[in-house]
N, C-alpha and C positions, 0 to 999 in steps of 0.2 A: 043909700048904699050904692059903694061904684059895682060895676057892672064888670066880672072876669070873664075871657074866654075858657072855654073850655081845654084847649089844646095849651092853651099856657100853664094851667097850673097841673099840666100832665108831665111838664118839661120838668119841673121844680123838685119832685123825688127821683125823678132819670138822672139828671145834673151830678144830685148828692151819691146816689150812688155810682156813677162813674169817681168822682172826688178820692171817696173812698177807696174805692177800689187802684186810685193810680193813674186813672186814665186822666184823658184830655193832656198829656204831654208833658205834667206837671214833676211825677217822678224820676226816677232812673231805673233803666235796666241794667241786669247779669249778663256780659259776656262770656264766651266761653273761650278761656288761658290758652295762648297760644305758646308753643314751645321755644325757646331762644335758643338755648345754648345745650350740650349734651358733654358728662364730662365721665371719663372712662377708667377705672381702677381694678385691681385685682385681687384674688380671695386672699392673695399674705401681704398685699401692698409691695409687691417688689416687680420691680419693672425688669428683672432676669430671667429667664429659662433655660434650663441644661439640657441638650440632649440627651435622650433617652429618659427623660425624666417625666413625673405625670404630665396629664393635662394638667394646664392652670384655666379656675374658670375667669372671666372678666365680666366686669359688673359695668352697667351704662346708665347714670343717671341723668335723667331730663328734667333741665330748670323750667320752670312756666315764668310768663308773662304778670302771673299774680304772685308771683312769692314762692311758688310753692314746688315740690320737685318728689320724681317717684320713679324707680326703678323703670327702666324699659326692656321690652322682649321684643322677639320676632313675634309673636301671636300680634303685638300692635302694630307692625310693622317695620321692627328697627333691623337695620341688614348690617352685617360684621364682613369686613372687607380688610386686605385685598384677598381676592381668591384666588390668583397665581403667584404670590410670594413662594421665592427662591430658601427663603429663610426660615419663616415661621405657616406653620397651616390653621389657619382658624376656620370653626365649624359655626353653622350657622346658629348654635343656642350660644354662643360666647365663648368656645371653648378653645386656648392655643397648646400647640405643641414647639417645638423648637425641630428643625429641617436639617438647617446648614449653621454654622457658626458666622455671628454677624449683626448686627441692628436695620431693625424694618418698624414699620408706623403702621400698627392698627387702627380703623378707621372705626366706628358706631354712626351710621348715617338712619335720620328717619325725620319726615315733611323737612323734606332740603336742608334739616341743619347735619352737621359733622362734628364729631367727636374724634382727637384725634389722641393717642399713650403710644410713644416708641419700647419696645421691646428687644433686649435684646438674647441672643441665643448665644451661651457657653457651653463651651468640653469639656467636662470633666477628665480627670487622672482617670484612666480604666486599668493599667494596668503596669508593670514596671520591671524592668531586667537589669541587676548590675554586672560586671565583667571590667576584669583589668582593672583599669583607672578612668572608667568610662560609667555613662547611663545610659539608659536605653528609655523612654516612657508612651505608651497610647493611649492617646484621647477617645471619649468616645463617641469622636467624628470618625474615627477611623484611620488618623494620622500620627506618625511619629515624629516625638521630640529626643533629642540627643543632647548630650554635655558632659565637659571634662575633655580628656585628654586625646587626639585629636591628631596625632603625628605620622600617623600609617590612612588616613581618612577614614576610622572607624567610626565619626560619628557621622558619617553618609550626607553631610551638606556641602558636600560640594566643593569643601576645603581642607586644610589639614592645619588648622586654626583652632586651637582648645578656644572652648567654650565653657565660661562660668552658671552659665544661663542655658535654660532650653533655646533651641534651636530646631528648624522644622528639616526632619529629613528630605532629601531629594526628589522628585519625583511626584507626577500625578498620577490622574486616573486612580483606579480601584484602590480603595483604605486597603489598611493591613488588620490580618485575624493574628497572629501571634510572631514575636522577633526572640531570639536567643541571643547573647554575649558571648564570645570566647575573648581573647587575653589582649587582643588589638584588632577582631573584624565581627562581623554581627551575620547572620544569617536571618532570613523571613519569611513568612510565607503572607499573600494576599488575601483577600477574602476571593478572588476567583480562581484561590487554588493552587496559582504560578506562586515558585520558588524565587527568591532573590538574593544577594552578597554584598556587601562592601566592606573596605579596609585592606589590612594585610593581607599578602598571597605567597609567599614566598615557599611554604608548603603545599600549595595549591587549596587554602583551607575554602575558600571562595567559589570549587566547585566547578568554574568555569572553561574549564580545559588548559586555562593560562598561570603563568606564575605573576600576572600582572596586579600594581596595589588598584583598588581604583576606591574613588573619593564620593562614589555616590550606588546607588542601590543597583544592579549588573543580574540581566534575568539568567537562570540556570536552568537551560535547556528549556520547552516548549512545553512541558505536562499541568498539568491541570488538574492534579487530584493529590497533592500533598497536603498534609496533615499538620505536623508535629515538627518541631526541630527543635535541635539542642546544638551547643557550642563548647568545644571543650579550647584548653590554651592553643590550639592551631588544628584542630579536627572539627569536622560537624560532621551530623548525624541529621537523618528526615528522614519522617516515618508518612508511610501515604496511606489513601482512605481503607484502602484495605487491608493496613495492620503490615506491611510490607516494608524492610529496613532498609534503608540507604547508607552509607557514609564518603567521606572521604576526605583529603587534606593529610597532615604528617602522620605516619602509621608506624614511628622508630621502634614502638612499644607494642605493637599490635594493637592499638586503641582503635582501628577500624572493624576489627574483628573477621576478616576477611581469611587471618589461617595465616596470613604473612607480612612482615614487615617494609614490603612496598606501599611509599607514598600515594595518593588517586589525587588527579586534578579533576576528576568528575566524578558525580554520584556512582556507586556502584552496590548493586544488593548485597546483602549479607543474608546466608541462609536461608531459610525456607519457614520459620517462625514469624508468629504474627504479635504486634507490640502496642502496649497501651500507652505506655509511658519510657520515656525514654531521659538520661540526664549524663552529663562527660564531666571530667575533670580535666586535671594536668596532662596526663598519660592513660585514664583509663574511662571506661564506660562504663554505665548500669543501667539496665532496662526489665520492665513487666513485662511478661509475655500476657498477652491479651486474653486469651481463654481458660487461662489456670488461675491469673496469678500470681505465677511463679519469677523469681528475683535470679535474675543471670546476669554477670559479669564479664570485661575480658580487660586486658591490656597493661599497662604498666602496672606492676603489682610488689615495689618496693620495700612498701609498709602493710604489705596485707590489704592494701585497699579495695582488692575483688571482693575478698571474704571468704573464700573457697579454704580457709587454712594455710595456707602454702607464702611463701615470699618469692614466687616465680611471675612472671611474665605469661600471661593467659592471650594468645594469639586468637583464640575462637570461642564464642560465646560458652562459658561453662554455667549450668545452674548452681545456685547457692544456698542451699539448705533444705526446708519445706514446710517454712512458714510462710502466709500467703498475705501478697503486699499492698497498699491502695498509692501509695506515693513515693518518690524518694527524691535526693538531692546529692549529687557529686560534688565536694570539693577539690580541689588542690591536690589532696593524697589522703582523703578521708571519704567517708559513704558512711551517711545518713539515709534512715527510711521509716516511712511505717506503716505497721501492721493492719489486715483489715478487722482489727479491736483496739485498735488506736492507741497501741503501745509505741513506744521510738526506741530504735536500734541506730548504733553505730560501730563503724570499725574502721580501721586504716591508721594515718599518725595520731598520736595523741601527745605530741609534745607539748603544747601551750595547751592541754584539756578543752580540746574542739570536738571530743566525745563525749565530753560530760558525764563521762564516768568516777570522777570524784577520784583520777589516775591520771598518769601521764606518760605510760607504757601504750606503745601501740598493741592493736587488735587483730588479726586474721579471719576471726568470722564475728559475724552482729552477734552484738551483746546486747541487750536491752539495757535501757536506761534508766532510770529510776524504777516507781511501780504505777504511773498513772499510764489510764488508758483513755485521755481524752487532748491527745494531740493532733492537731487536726493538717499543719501545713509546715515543711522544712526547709530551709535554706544553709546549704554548706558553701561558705566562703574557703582564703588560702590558709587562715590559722583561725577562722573564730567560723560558729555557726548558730544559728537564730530560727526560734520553732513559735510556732504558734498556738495556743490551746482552744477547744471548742466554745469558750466563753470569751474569748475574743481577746484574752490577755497575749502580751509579746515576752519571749521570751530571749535568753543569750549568754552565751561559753565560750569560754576558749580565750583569744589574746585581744588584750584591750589596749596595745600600747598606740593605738593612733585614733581611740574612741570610739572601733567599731562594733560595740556591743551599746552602747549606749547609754551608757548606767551611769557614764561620769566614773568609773571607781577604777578597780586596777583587774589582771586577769581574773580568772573564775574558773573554777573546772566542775562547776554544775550547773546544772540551768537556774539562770537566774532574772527573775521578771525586772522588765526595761518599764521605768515609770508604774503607772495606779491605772492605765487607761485597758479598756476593755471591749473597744471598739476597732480593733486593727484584723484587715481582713484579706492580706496578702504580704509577702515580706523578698525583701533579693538579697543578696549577699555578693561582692564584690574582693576584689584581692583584700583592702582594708576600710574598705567603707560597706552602708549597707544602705536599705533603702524597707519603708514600710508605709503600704495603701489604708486610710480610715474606712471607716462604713460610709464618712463622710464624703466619700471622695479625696478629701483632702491629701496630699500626697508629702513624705517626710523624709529625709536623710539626716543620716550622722555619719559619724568616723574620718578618713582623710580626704582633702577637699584641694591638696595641693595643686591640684589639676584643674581643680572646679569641678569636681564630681559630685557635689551636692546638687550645685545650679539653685545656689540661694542667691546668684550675684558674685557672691564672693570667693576670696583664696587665700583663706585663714589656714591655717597647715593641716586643723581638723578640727571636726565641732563635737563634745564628746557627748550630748543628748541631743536627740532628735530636732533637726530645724525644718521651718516648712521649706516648701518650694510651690510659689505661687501659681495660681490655676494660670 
């Protein structure tokens, strides 16, 4: 028999189980995935964001080296950048908003790699004023666009150049909080309060001490606590924070309410009542007095259009009845309003049926209108006016001969629903065009366009159902 060592046949089950086990070099091992690449998307898949609009969140996912890929967060490390973007602000869980209107490049960075999704920030339509043969519209960046007819420089760019298309009004610095139309000049006020003017002046409607036209936005006076403004065919009106009336511009009719038929090239108070709401026509005025309520009238009063009964000329604020009111609308030579039970009243001409009274006799004091009490918003144009109901339908009367009702059909002397749609959630009315805001933002014109007052592009004579007008 041969002879073993001892220590050798100690080796011989050591060996095997290394073997098994992998060892001695023979296997392979499990590294661990390292990340390549990082790719960036968001909760609706759309690379847009509108100011004022929610957050959008953004989702970052990381490829590995083995195949394989999984959502990343800041708890692992992943950092959302940039953090001084002029444009967009992203939070550190993924989260962006829209800043300034414009394109910027989110970044997803985590172990040196980058992810990078351009973003861009839109303004939506916010809001929208028709007048004359003109538009008026605010983004909700804070800027005005204008379009149409453009001869006196009431669309404030700078030119007296009609425009088929939006155009950016004048001027920087501080956005605008609300703009009024009258017949060829626009009045406004900013978000810091200051007043401004452009267009025609030749009644002094522009406020500014001069009868000069000017072609872009012209500050009026130095104050800092205006409110509200309205525009009638060559008067305005501004109401400040404290409920406090202004007017001024051609006064032939008494439409500044002042007690006299002297012209004002500068603001100038009216009485001692305080106002919520305020709205002008051709020759006259209508206003809520703020603590009542109460619906007071003055000024040109050929068709009854104060409402007081009478066919005279009211030089100083008179009250009109004593029902109590949440909104109204002056057109041309009619007065539109309504009650706080959400009845609609009108009075003044009713030749082409712009009171909807299913007549064509003018009015002297408000008449209600039908029997519904769920009107929620009014627009009185120069022969047609346009109401809105609490379920979001559009409505419209009066004269259709250049499609500004929008029905496609012929006149109407009731109210009669524009389209099926049920999402319309502000409305303007213009000498013969009109103008109406979605829920969607999206923003619409019909009726005459000879000027380009839709601002579809075009200058078809008139579009008789609603066209868009792109963001």
């Amino acid at each position: 028999m041969k002879n073993f060592k001892f220590s050798t046949l100690l080796m011989i089950p050591v060996l095997a189980v290394l073997a098994a086990c992998g060892g001695g070099g023979g296997g392979s091992s499990t590294a661990t995935p390292t990340l390549q690449s990082i790719t960036i998307s968001s909760s609706d898949n759309a690379t847009t964001i509108a100011i004022g609009a929610a957050a959008k969140q953004l989702i970052a996912t990381g490829r590995y080296s083995d195949g394989s890929s999984k959502a990343l967060a800041s708890t692992g490390g992943l950092v959302w950048g940039p953090s001084n973007s002029t444009v967009l602000q992203v939070s550190t869980s993924g989260t962006v908003t829209g800043k300034l209107v414009g394109t910027d490049t989110i970044t997803a960075t985590q172990d040196s790699v980058v992810g990078k999704l351009a973003i861009t920030v839109t303004a939506p339509w916010g809001s929208v004023v028709a007048g004359g043969y003109q538009t008026i519209a605010r983004k909700a960046d804070g800027n005005l666009y204008s379009w149409g007819e453009n001869i006196k420089g009431q669309l404030g760019d700078s030119t007296t150049i009609n425009r088929s298309a939006p155009v950016l009004v004048s001027g920087g610095g501080t956005s605008w909080k609300q703009v009024a139309l009258g017949d060829q000049f626009a009045v406004a006020i900013r978000t810091d309060g200051t007043l401004w003017a452009w267009g025609y002046n030749q009644d002094g409607q522009l406020g500014d001490g001069t009868q000069i036209n000017r072609t872009a936005p012209t500050q009026i006076g130095k104050d800092k606590d205006w409110n509200l403004v309205a525009a009638g065919k060559a008067h305005a009106l501004a109401v400040k924070t404290s409920g406090a009336l202004y007017a001024w511009g051609r006064n032939d009719r008494g439409q500044l309410g002042d007690g006299t038929t002297v012209n004002r090239t500068a603001p100038l108070k009216i009485g001692i009542l305080f106002w919520s709401a305020i709205s002008a026509g051709e020759t006259h005025t209508m206003a809520i007095q703020r603590d009542t309520n109460d619906l007071y009238g003055w000024g040109g009063n050929t068709y009854g259009q104060v409402g007081n009964l009478l066919k005279v000329d009211v030089p100083a604020p008179v009250k009109i009845g004593t029902l109590k009111w949440t909104s109204l609308s002056a057109g041309a030579f009619h007065t539109t309003a309504i009650t706080n039970s959400g009845t609609l009243y009108a009075w003044g001409q009713n030749t082409y049926g712009q009171l909807g009274n299913n007549g064509s006799l003018d009015l002297t004091s408000p008449a209600q209108i039908g029997t519904d009490s769920n009107w929620s918003q009014i627009a009185a144009g120069t022969q047609h006016t346009l109401g809105l109901r609490n379920d979001g339908t559009l409505w419209s009367w009066g004269a259709n001969t250049e499609g500004q009702l929008g029905t496609g059909g012929t006149d109407v002397v009731t109210p009669q629903q524009v389209g099926t749609g049920n999402n319309w959630k502000s409305v303007a009315a213009g000498k013969a065009h009109s103008f109406g805001l979605k829920t969607d933002d999206t923003l619409w014109g019909w009726g005459r366009n000879q000027e380009g007052q839709l601002g579809n592009g075009q200058t078809a004579a008139y579009a008789p159902i609603p066209v868009n007008v792109p963001n």
